[in-house]
Each structure stands twice: as C-alpha cells, then as structure tokens.
Z-matrix of the N, CA and C atoms (Angstrom, degrees):
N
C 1 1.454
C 2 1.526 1 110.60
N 3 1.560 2 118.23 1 -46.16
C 4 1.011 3 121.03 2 145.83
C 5 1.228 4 135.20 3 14.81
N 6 1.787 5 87.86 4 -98.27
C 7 1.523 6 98.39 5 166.83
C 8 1.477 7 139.90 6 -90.92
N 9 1.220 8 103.80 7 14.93
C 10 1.865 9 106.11 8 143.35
C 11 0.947 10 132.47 9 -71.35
N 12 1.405 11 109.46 10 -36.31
C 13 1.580 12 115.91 11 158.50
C 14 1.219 13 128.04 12 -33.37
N 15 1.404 14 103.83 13 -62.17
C 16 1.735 15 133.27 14 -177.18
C 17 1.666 16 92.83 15 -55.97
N 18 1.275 17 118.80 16 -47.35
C 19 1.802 18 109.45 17 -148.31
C 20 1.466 19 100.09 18 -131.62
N 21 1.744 20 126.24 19 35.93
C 22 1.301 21 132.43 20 168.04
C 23 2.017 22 112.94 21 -46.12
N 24 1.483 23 102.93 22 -40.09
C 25 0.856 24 93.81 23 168.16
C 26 1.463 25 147.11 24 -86.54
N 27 1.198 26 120.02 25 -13.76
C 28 1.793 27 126.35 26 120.41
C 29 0.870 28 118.18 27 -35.73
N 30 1.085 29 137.29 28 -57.84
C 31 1.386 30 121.46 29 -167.53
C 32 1.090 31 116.42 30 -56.24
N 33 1.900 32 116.80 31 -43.29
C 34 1.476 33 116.90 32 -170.27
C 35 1.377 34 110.52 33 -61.45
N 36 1.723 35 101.10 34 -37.36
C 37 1.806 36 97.00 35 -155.69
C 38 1.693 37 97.34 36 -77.09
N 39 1.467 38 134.29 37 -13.88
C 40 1.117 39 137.79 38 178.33
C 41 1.775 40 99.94 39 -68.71
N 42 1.122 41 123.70 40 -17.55
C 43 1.674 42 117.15 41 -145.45
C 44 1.827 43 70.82 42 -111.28
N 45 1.365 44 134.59 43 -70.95
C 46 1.212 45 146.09 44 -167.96
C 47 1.694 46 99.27 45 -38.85
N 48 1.461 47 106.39 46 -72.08
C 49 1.564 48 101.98 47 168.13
C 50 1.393 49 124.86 48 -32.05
N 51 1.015 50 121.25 49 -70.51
C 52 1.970 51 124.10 50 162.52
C 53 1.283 52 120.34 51 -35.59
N 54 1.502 53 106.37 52 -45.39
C 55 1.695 54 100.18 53 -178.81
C 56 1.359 55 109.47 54 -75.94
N 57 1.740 56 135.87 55 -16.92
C 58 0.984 57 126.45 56 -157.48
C 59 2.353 58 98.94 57 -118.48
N 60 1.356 59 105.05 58 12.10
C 61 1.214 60 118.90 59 -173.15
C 62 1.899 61 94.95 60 -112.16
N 63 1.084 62 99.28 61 -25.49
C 64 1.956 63 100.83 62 -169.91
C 65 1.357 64 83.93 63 -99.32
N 66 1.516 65 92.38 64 116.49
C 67 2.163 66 110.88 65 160.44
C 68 1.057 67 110.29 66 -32.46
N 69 1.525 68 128.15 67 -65.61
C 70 1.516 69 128.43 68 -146.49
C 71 2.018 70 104.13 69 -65.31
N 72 1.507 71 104.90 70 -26.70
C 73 1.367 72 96.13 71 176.18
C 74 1.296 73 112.15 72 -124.12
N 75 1.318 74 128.34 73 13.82
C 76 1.591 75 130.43 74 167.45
C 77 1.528 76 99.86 75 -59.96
N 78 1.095 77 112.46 76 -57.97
C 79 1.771 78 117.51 77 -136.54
C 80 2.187 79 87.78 78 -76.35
N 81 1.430 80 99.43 79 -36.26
C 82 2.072 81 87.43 80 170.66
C 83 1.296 82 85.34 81 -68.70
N 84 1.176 83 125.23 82 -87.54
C 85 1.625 84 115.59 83 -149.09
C 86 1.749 85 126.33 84 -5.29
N 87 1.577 86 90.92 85 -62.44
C 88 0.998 87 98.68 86 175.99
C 89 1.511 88 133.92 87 -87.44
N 90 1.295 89 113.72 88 9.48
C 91 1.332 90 133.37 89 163.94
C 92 1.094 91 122.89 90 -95.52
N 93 1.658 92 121.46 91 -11.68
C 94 1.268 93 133.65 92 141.76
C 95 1.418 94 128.27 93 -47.90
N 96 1.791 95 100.51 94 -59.97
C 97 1.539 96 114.70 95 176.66
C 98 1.382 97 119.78 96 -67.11
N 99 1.509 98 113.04 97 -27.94
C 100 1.136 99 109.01 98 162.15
C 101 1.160 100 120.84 99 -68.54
N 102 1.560 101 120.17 100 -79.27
C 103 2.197 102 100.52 101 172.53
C 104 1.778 103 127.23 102 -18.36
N 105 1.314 104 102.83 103 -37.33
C 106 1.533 105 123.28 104 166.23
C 107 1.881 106 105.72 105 -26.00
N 108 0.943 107 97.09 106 -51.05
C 109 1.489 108 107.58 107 -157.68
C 110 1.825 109 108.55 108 -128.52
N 111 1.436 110 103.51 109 16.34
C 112 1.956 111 108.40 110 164.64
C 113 1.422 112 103.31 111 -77.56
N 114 0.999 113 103.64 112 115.97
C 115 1.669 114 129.43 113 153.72
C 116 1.193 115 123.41 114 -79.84
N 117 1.122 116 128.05 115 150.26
C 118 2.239 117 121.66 116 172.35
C 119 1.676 118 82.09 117 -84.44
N 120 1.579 119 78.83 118 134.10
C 121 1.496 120 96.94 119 172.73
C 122 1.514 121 119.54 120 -55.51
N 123 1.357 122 109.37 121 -166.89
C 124 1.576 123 117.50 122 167.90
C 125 1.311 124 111.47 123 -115.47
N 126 1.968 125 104.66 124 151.58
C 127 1.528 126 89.10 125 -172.39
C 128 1.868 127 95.33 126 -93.66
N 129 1.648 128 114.43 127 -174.71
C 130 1.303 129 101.91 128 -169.89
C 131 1.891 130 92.47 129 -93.72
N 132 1.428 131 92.39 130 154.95
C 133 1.772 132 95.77 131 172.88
C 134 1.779 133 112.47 132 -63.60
N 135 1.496 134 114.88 133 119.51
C 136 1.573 135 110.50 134 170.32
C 137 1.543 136 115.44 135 -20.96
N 138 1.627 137 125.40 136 -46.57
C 139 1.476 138 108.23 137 -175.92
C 140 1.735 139 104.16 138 -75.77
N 141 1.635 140 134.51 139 -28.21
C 142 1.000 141 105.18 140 179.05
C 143 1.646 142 124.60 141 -116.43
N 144 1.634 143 108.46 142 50.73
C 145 1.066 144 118.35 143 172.52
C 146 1.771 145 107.39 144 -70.99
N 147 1.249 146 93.63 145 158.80
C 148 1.886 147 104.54 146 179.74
C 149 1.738 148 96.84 147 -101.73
N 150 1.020 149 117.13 148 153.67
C 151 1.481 150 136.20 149 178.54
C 152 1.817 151 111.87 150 -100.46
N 153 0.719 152 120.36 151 96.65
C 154 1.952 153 96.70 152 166.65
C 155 0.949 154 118.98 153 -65.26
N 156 1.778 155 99.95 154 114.63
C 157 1.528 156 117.40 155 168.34
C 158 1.623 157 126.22 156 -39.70
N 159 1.460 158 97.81 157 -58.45
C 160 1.586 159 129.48 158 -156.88
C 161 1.517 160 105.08 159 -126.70
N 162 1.090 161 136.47 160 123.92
C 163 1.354 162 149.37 161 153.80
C 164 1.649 163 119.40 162 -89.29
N 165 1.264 164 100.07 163 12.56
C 166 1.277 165 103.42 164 165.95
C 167 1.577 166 137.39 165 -94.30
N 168 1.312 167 109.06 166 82.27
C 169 1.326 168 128.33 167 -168.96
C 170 2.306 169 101.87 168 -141.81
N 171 1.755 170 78.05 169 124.92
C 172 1.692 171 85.73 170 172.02
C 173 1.510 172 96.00 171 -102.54
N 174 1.096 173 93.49 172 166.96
C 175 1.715 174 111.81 173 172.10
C 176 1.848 175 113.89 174 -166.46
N 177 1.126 176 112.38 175 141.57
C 178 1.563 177 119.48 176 -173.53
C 179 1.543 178 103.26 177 -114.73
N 180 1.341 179 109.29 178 133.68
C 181 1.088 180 145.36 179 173.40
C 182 1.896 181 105.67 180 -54.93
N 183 1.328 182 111.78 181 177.69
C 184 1.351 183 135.50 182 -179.79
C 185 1.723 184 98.30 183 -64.32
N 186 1.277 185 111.91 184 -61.44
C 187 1.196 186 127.79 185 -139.57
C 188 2.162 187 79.31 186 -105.42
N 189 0.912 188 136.59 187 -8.09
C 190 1.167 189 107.22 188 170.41
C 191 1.668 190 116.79 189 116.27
N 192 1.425 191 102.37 190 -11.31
C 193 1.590 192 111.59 191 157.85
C 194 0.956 193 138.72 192 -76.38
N 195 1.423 194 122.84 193 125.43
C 196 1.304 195 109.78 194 178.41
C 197 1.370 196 120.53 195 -90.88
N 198 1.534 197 118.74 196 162.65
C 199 1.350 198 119.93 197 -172.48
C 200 2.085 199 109.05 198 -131.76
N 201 0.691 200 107.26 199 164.63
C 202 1.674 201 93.74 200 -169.13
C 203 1.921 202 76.43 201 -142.52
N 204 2.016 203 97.67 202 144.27
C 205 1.563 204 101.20 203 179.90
C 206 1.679 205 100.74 204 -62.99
N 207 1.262 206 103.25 205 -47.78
C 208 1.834 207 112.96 206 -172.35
C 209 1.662 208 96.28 207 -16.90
N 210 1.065 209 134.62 208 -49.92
C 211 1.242 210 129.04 209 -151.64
C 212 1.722 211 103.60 210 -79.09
N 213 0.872 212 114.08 211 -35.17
C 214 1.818 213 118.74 212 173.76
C 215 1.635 214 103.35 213 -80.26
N 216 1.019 215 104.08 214 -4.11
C 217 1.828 216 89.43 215 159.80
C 218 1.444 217 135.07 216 -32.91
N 219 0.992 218 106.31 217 102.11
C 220 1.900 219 98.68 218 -175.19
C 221 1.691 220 102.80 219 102.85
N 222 1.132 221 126.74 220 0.84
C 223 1.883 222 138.24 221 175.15
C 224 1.497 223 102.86 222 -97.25
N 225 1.369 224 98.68 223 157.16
C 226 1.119 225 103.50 224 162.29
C 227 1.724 226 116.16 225 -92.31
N 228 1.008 227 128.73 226 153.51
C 229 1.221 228 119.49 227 -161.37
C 230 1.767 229 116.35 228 -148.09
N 231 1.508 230 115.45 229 99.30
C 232 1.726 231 107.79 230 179.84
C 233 1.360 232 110.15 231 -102.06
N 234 1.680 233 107.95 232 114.09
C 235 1.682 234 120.28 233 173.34
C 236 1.575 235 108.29 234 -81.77
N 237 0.870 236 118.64 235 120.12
C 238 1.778 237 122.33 236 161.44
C 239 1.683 238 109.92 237 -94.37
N 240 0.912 239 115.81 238 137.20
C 241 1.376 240 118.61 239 175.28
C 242 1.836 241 97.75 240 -118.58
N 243 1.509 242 104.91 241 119.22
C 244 1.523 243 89.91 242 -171.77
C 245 1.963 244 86.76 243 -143.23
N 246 1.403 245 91.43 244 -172.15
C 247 1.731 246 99.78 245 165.33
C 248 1.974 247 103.19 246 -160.78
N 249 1.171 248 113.41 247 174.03
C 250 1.325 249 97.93 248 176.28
C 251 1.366 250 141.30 249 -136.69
N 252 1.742 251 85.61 250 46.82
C 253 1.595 252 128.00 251 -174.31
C 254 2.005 253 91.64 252 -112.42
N 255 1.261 254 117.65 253 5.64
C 256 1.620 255 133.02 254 -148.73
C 257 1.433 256 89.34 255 -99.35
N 258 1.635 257 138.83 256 90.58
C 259 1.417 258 106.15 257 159.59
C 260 1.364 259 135.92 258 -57.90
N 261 1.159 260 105.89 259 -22.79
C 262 1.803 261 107.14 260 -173.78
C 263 1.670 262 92.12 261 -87.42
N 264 1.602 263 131.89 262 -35.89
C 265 1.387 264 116.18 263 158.82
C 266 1.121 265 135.31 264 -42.33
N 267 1.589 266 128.60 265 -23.09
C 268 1.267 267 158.21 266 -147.26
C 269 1.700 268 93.86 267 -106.37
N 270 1.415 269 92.09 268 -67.32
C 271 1.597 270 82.13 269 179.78
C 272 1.544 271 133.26 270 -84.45
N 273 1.648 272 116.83 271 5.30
C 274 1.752 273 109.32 272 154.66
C 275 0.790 274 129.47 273 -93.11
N 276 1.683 275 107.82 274 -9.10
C 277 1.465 276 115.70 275 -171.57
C 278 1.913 277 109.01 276 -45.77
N 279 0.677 278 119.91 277 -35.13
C 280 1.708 279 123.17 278 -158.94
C 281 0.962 280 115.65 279 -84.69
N 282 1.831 281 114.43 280 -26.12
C 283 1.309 282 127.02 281 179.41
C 284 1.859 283 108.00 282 -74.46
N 285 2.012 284 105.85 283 -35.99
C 286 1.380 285 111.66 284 158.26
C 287 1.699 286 140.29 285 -60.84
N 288 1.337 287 94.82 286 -22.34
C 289 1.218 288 114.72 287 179.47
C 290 1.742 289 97.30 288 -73.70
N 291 1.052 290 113.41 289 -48.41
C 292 2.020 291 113.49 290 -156.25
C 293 1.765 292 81.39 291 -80.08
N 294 1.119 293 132.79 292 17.01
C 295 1.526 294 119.58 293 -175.81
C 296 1.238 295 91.46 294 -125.18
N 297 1.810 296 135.74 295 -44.82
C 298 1.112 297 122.81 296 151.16
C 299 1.629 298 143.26 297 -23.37
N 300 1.521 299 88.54 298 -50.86
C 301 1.595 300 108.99 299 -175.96
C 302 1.256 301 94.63 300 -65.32
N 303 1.511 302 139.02 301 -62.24
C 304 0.819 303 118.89 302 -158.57
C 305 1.845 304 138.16 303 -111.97
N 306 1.883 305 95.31 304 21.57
C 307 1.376 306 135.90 305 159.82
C 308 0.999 307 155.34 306 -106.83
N 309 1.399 308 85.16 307 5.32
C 310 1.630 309 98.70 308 -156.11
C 311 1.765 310 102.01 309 -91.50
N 312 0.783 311 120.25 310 14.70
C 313 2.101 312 135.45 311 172.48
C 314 1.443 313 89.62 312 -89.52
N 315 1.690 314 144.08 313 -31.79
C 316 1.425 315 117.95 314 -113.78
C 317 2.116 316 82.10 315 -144.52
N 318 1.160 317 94.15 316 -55.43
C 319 1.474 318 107.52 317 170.75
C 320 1.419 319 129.39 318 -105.19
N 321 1.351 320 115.46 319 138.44
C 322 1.567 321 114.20 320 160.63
C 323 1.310 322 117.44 321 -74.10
N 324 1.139 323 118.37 322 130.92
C 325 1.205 324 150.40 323 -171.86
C 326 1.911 325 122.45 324 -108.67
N 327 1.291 326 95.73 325 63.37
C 328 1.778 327 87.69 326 170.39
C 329 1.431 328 146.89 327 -125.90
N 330 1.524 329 99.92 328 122.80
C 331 1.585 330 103.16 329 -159.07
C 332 1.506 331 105.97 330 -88.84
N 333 1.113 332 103.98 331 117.03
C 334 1.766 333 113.04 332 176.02
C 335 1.375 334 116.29 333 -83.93
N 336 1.149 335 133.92 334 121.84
C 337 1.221 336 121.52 335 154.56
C 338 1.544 337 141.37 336 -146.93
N 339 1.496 338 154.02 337 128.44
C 340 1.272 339 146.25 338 -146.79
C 341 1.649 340 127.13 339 -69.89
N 342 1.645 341 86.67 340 -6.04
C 343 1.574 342 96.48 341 -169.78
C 344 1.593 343 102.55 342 -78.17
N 345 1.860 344 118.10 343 149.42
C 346 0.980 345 137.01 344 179.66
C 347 1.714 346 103.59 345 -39.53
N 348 1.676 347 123.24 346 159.32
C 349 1.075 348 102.52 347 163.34
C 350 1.768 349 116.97 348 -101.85
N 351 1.249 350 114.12 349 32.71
C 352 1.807 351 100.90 350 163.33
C 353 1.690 352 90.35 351 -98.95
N 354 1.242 353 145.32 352 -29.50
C 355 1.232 354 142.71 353 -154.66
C 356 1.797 355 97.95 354 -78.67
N 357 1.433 356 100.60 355 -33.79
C 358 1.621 357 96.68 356 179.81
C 359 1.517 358 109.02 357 -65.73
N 360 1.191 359 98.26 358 -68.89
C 361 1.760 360 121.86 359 -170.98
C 362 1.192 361 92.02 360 -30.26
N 363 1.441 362 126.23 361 -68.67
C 364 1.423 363 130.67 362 173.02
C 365 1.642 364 115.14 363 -34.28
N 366 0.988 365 127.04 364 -50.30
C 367 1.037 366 129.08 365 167.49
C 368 1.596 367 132.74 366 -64.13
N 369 0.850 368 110.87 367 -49.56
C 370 2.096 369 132.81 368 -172.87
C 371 2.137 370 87.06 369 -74.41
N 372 1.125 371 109.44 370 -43.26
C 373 1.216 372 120.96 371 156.07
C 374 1.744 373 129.70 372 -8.58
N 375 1.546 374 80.53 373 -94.19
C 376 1.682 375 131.49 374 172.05
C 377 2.293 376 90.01 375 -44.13
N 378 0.898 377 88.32 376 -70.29
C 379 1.427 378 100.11 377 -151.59
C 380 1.781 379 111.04 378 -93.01
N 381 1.603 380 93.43 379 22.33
C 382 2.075 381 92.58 380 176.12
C 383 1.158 382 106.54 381 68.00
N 384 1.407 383 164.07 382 -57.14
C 385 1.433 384 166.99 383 64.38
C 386 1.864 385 81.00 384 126.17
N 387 1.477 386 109.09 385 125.79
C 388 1.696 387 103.72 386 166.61
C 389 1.497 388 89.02 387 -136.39
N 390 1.139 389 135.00 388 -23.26
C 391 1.488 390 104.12 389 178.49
C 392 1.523 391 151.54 390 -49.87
N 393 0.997 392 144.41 391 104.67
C 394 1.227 393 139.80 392 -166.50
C 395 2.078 394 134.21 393 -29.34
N 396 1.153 395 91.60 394 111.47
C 397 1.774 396 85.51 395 -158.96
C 398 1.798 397 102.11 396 -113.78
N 399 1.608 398 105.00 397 131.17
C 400 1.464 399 122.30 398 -177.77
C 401 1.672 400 122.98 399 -89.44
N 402 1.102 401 124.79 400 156.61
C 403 1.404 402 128.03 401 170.95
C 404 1.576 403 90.45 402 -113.19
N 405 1.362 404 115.90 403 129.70
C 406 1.727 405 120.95 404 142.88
C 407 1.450 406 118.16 405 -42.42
N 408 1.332 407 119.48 406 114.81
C 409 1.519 408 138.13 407 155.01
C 410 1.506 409 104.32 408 -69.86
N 411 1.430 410 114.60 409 -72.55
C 412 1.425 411 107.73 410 -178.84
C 413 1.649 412 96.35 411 -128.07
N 414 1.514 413 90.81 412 168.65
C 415 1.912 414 105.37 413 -178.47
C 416 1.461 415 103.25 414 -47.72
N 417 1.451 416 112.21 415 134.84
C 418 2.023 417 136.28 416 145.35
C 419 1.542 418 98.08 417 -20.11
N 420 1.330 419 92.78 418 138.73
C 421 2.134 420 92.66 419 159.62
C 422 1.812 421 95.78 420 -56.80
N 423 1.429 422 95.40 421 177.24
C 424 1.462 423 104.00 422 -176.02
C 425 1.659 424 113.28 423 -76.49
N 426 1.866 425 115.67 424 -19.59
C 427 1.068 426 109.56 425 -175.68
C 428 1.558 427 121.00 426 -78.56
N 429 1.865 428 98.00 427 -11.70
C 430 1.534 429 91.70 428 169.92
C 431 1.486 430 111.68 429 -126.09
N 432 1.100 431 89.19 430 33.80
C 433 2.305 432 84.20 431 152.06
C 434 1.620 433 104.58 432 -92.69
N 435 1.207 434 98.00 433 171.69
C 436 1.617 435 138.16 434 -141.96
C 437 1.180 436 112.46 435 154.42
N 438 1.935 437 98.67 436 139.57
C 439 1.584 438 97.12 437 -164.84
C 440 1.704 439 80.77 438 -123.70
N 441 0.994 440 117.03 439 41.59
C 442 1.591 441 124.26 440 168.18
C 443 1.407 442 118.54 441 -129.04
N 444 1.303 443 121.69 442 140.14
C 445 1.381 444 134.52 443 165.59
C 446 1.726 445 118.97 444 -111.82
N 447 1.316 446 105.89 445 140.97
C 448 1.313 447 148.28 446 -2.85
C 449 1.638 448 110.63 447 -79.35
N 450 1.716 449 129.48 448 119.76
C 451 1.306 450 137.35 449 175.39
C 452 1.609 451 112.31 450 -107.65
N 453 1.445 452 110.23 451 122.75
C 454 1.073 453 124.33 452 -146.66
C 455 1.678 454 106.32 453 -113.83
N 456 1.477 455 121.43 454 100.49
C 457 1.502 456 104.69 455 -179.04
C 458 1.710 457 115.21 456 -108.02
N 459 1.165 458 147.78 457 116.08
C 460 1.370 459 160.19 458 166.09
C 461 1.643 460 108.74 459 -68.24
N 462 1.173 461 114.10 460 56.43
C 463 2.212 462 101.49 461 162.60
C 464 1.111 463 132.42 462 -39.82
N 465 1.314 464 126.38 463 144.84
C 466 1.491 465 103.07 464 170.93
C 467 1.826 466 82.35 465 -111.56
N 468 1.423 467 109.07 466 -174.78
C 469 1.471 468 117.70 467 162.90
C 470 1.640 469 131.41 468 -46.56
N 471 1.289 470 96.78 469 -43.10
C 472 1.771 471 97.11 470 173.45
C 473 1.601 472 107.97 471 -79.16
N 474 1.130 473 126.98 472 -1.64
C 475 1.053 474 119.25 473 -173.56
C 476 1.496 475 147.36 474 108.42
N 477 1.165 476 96.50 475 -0.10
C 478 1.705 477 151.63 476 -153.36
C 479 1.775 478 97.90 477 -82.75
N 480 1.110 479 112.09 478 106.60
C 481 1.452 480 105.16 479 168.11
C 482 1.431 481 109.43 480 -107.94
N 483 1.188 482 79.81 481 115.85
C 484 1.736 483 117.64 482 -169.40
C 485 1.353 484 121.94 483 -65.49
N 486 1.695 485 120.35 484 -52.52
C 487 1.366 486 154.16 485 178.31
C 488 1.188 487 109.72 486 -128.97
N 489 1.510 488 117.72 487 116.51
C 490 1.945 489 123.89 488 179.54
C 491 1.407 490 81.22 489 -125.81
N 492 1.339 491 108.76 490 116.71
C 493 1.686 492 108.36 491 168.16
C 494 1.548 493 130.32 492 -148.23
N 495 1.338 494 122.26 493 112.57
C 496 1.385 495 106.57 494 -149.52
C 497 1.511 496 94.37 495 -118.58
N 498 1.268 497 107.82 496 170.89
C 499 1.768 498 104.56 497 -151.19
C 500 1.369 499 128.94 498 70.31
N 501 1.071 500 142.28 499 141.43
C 502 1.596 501 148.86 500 156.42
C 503 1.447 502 111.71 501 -6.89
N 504 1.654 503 92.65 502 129.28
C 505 1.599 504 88.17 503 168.64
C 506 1.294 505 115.53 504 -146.98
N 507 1.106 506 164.40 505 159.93
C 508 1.789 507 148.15 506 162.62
C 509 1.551 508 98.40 507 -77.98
N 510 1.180 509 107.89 508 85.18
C 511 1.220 510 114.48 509 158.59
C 512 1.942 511 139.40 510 -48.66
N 513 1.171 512 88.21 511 -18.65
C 514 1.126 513 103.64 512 178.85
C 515 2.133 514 129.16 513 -110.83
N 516 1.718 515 88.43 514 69.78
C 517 1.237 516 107.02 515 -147.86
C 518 1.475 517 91.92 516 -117.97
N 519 1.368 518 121.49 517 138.59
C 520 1.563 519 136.84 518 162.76
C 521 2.078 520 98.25 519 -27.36
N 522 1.177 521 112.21 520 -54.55
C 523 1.650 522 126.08 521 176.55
C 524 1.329 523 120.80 522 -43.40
N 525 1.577 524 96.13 523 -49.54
C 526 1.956 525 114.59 524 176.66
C 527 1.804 526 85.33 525 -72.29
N 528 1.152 527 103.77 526 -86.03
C 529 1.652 528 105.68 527 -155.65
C 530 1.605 529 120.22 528 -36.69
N 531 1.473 530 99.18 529 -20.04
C 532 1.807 531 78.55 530 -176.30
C 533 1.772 532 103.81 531 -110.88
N 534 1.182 533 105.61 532 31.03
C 535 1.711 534 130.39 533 176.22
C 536 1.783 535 94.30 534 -88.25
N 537 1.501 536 97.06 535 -50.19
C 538 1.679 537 113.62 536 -171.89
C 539 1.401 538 120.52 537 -71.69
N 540 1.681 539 102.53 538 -31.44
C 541 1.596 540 106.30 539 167.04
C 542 1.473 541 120.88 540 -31.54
C-alpha cells in the first residue's frame, strides 16, 4: 500500500497506457479527447471561397439508392466524409446529428463513408444515429476530395463552399446554424 502511495503516478500513466493500447477502449478515449477540443469551424473568407466546378458525383444510399449531386443543385448542401473506426469522426458526429434533427427539411445532408454496410448499421444502431449515410459510386468533384477523416463540406446554393473543415468540429454552433438558415 505503501508503495502506491509513493508511485500513484505510475500507476495511472501505466493504467492510461492500457486503456488507450486495448481497441475496445482506445477508439472512445480518444473520441472523448477529441470532442475535448471541437471548435465551430470557420467559415471561408468570400475572396477565398471554392466554387463547384462539377456536380457530377453519384453516391448510394443504405438501402441501395442511388442519388446523383445534380439533383441538389441550387440546395444548400453539408457532406461529411467520416468512418467509424474515426475518433475525431466519433466525436462530431452528435454535434451533426443535433443539426440533422433539426435541418434536415432545409438542407441536404450527406454522410459519405467507406465502411462496409453491416459495420455501419451496427453502428448508427449502437448510437441512435438517423441521418442518412452514402457509399461513393464514382469519385467527389475535385473540390471535395480529401484523403482525411473527418472532412467537412458546408454548400451554400450557388455553389459556394462556405466551410472546408477537416478534423473535429462542434458542428452544432449558433455560426453553423445560421449558415443553414
């Protein structure tokens, strides 16, 4: 007893190391520490907003539909690119979700992602999750690839990418929402 006393702090960083080396509780851990530190993104400055060239991108649904961007032409439109092996995906998801719930009449909303679909279901599952999530048919225009997760795109109607944000963010910020108005 002694010497726990003496070496409490070994001990922790020995116990912290283990918890953050074992899968089953690395990937919260650090989806904790990540939300820790989500900020509402930034929007982009009018001179260095990106334009979408091309709206030519398919993508399939859960259930097997496909959807083509062409059709949100003139929408506003937020792509998430996530997975859910992603800690920092892990931890905005919720902040996207409370923007879902309460946007999803007003904005398109599409979450892309590469993971199998029993691994999702399992997941969106697990965690209440109702937003609608896509598989790539063919490659993103070029203005929204990214070979990072979580990549965050905000449209406005003309086409205007508003918010490019990759990594964690609290999406669900007075800043985001009146972007969505």
């Amino acid at each position: 007893m002694n010497w726990i006393k003496k070496n409490w702090s070994n001990v922790l960083f020995v116990v912290l190391i283990a918890l953050l080396v074992i899968p089953q509780t690395s990937t919260p851990i650090k989806a904790f520490v990540s939300g820790l530190f989500a900020f509402s993104p930034s929007v982009q400055d009018v001179e260095d907003r990106e334009v979408l060239q091309s709206y030519d991108w398919q993508l399939v649904d859960m259930n097997g539909t496909q959807v083509d961007l062409n059709t949100f032409r003139g929408k506003k439109v937020l792509v998430n690119f996530w997975a859910t092996w992603c800690p920092p995906c892990i931890a905005e998801i919720p902040s996207l979700q409370a923007l879902y719930d309460d946007y999803s009449g007003k904005v398109v909303f599409l979450f892309v992602t590469n993971d199998d679909k029993a691994t999702v279901e399992k997941f969106i599952t697990k965690h209440g999750y109702t937003f609608p999530i896509y598989h790539e048919v063919s490659p993103a225009p070029a203005e929204l690839q990214s070979s990072a997760l979580p990549t965050t795109y905000l449209i406005n109607e003309k086409g205007e990418i508003l918010i490019d944000k990759t990594g964690a963010a609290d999406w669900n910020s007075e800043q985001v929402r009146s972007l969505l108005e």
